[in-house]
ZAPALO-666496 format. One line per field, with one value per residue (C-alpha): x, y, z; chain. Coordinates in pm, whole numbers, plus 50000, padded with zeros to 5 digits. Layout:
N
x <- X, ...
y <- Y, ...
z <- Z, ...
unit <- A, ...
REM end
This chain:
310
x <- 50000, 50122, 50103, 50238, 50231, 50417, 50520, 50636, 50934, 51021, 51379, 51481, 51169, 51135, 50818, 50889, 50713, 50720, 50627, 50628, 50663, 50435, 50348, 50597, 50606, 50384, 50570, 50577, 50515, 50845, 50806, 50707, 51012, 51087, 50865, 51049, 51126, 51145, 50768, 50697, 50731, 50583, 50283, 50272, 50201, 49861, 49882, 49979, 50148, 50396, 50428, 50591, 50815, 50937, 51012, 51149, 51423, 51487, 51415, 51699, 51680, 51398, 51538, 51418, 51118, 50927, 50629, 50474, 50123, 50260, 50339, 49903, 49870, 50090, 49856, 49520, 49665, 49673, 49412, 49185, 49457, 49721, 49693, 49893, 49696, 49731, 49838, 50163, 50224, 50159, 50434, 50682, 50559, 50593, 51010, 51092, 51397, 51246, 51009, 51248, 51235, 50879, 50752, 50540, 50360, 50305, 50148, 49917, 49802, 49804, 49580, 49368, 49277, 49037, 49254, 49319, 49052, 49096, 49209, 49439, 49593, 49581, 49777, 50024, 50073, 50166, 50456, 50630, 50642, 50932, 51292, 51280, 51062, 51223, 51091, 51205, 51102, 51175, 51508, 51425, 51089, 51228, 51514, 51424, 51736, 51935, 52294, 52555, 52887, 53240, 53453, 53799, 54111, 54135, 53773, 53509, 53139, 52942, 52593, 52291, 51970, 51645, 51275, 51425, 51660, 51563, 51645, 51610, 51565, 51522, 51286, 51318, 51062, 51190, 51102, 50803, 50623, 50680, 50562, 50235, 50238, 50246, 49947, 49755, 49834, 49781, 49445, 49282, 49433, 49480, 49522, 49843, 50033, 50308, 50355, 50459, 50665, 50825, 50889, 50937, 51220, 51434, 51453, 51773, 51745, 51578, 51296, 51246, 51193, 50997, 50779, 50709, 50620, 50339, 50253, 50234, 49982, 49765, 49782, 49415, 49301, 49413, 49257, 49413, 49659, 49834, 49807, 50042, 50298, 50328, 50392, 50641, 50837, 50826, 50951, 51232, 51315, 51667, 51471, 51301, 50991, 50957, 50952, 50725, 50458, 50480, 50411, 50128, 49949, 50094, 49867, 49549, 49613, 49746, 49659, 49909, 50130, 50156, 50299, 50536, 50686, 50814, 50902, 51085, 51299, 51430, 51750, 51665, 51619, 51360, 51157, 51189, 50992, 50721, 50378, 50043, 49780, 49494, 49316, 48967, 48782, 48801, 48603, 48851, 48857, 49237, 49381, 49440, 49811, 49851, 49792, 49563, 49537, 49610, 49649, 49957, 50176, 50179, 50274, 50517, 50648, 50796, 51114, 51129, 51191, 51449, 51629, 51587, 51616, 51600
y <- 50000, 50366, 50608, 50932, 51200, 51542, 51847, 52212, 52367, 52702, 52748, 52635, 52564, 52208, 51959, 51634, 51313, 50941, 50665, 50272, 49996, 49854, 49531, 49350, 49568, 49440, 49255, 49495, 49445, 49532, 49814, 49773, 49868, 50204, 50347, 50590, 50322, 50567, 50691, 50353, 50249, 50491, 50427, 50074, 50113, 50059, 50156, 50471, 50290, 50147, 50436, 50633, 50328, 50429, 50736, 50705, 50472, 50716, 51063, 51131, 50798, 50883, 51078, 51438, 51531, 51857, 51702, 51717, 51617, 51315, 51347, 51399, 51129, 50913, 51050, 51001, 50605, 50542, 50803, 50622, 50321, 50257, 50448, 50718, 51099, 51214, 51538, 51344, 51209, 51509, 51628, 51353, 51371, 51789, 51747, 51446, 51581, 51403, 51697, 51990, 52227, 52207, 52270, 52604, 52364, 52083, 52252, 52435, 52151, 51927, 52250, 52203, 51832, 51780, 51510, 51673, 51871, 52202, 52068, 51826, 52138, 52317, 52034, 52051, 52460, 52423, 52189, 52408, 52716, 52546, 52528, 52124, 51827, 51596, 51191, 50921, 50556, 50198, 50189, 49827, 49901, 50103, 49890, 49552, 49450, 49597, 49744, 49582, 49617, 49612, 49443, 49349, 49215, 49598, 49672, 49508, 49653, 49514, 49670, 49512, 49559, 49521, 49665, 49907, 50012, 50425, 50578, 50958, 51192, 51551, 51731, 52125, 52268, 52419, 52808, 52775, 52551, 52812, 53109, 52891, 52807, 53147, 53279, 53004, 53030, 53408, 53397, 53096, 53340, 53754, 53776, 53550, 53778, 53915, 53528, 53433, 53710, 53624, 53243, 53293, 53547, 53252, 53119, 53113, 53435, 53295, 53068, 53414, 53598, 53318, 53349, 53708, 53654, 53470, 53702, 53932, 53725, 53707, 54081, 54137, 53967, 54226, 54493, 54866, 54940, 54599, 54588, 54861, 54740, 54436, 54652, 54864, 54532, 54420, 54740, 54698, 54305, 54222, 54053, 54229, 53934, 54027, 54453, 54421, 54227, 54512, 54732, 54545, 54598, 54976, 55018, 54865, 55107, 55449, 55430, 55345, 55712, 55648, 55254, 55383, 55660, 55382, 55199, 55434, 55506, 55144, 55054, 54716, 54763, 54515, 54678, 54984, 54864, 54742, 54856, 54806, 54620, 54717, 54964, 54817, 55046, 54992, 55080, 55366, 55447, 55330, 55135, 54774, 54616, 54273, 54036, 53815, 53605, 53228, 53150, 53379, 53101, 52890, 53203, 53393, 53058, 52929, 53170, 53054, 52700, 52780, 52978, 53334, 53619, 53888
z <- 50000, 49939, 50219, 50077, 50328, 50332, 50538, 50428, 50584, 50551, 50560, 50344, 50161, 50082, 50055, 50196, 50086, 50201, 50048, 50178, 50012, 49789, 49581, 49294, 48945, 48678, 48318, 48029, 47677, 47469, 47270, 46892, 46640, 46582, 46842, 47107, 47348, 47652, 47624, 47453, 47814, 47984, 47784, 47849, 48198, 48303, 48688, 48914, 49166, 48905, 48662, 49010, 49065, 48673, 48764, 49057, 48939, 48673, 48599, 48365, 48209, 47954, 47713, 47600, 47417, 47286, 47294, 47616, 47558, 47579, 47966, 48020, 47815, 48041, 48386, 48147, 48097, 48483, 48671, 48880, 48932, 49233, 49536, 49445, 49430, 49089, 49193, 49338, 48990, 48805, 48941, 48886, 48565, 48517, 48683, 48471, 48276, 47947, 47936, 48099, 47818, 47716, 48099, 48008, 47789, 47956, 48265, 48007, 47841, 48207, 48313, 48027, 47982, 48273, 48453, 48774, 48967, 49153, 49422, 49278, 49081, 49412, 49519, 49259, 49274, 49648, 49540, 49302, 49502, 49752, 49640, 49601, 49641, 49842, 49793, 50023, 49911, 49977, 49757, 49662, 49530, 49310, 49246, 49248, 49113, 49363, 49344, 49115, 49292, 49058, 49318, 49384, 49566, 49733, 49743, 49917, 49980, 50318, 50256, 50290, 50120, 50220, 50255, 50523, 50302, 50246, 49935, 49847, 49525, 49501, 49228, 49159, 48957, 48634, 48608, 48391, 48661, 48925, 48754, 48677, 48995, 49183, 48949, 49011, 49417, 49406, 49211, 49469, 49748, 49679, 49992, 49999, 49796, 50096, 50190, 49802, 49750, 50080, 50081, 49646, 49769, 49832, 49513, 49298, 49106, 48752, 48969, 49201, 48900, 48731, 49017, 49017, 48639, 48820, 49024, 48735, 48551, 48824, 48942, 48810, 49126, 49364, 49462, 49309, 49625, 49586, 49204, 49199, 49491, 49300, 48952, 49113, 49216, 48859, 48690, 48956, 48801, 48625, 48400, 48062, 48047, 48369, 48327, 48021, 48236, 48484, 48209, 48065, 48427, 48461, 48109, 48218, 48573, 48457, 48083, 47749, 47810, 48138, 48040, 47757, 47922, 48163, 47875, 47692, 47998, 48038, 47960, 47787, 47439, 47429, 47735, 47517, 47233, 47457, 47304, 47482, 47237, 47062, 47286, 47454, 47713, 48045, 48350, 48386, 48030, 47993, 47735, 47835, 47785, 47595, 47928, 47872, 48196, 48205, 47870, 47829, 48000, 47730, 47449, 47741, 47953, 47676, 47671, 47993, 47922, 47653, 47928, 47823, 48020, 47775
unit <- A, A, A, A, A, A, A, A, A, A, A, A, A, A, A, A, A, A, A, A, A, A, A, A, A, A, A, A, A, A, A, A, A, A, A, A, A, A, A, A, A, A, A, A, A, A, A, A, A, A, A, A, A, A, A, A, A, A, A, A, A, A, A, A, A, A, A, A, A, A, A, A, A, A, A, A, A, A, A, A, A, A, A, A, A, A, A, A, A, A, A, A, A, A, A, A, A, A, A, A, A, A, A, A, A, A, A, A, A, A, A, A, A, A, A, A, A, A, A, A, A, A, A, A, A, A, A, A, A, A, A, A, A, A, A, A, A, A, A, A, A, A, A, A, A, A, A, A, A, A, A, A, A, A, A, A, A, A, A, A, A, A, A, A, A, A, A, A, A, A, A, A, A, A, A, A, A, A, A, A, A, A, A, A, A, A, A, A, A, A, A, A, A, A, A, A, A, A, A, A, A, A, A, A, A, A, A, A, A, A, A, A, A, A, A, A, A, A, A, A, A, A, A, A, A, A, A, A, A, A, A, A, A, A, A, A, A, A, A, A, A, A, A, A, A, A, A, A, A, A, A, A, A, A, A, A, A, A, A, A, A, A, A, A, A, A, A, A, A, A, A, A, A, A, A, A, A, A, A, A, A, A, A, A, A, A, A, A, A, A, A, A, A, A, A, A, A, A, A, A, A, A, A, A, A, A, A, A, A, A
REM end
């Protein structure tokens, strides 16, 4: 039986989970010629409890892809089997290094599919906002095979394996999956904003400012006096992405003059050719900027997966 359970710690952040041992891993099909065996695999397995095992032997053993729809379809194969919450795998699934560059992506399209509920996405928000996931599992259920040991004359090795034997892995959340997840935190929660800005603060500088990106996206949540502590932050960012968010929300406050004068002042040349879109009346009669919520993750996250802090 699985018996996941976790705890948050603050300093540094990190989410802990445990997991006990569970039943024998199932026989898999081989994969049919020419097929990608790595997600040939994945695909292959037909319960929750096992596809974890997978990737808990391995995260860096499957390759790399662009594609990852292919990561939902994996969770759609196996929801509702194992004892596993899918929120758990999700994000196994979302730190697998297969899919590292696609992550802005993937969360979209994980978002959009229907598999997890709120909560479950709740769920998965909370656990890329700390600096690591920490997973400690029965190393043999994992490992069924155990250790191979290269010995010799001058070496010997005395350990000894066995369902008591604790092994450990580590998970950090690639930038894309923390700005998601700050926006989607902030917009449950307006009134969390001073706590993510605090425990995001931590962050190595790109995931900090990843985060704030969030923040950014979800700034139409908060009420006026906020909206424009949170802006001010942002114009202060080393990072242009970052500024030209700020300014999108400076143009739906103050108005497009007000946004460009900003703009013009910046010493990015990109920030400088900020523009706000195609002017739509507000209730204050301002031009709006281009934000457009949510779905801008997938169009703006994906810099952020190639690594670009223009």
């Amino acid at each position: 039986m699985a018996n996941p359970h976790h705890f948050v710690g603050r300093n540094p952040p990190c989410l802990v989970y445990g997991l006990s041992m569970r039943s024998e891993s199932p026989w898999l099909e081989e994969p049919s010629p020419g097929q990608d065996t790595a997600i040939a695999e994945l695909s292959a397995i037909g319960d929750a409890d096992e596809l974890c095992r997978r990737l808990l032997a391995s995260a860096w053993g499957w390759g790399s892809s662009s594609h990852g729809a292919e990561a939902v379809d994996v969770l759609a194969s196996v929801r509702g089997t194992g004892t596993l919450p899918n929120a758990f795998l999700a994000m196994l699934l979302c730190t697998c290094d297969r899919w590292s560059r696609v992550t802005a992506k993937l969360i979209v399209a994980l978002e959009a599919s229907g598999i997890l509920t709120g909560s479950d996405l709740d769920e998965l928000a909370e656990s890329f906002l700390v600096e690591e996931v920490v997973i400690n599992y029965p190393f043999l259920w994992a490992c069924p095979q155990g250790l191979d040991f290269a010995s010799s004359d001058e070496t010997e090795f005395d350990l000894v394996l066995d369902e008591h034997t604790m092994a450990q892995t580590r998970r950090r959340p690639e930038a894309p999956l923390r700005r998601w997840a700050t926006a989607r935190a902030l917009r449950s929660d307006p009134r969390r904003l001073d706590e993510l800005l605090d425990s995001t603060g931590t962050l190595q500088p790109y995931h900090r400012d990843a985060a704030l990106h969030g923040l950014l996206d979800a700034a139409d949540a908060l009420a006026e006096d906020d909206q424009r502590r949170l802006v001010e932050r942002g114009l202060r960012c080393g990072v242009g992405g970052v500024r030209r968010a700020a300014l999108d929300q400076l143009c739906k406050l103050d108005g497009p003059d007000a946004a460009l004068r900003r703009a013009h002042a910046d010493a990015n040349r990109a920030v400088r050719a900020w523009q706000p879109a195609i002017p739509t009346t507000t209730d204050k009669g301002a031009a709006s900027g281009r934000a457009a919520g949510p779905s801008t993750l997938d169009a703006r996250g994906a810099d952020m997966d190639a690594g670009s802090q223009a």
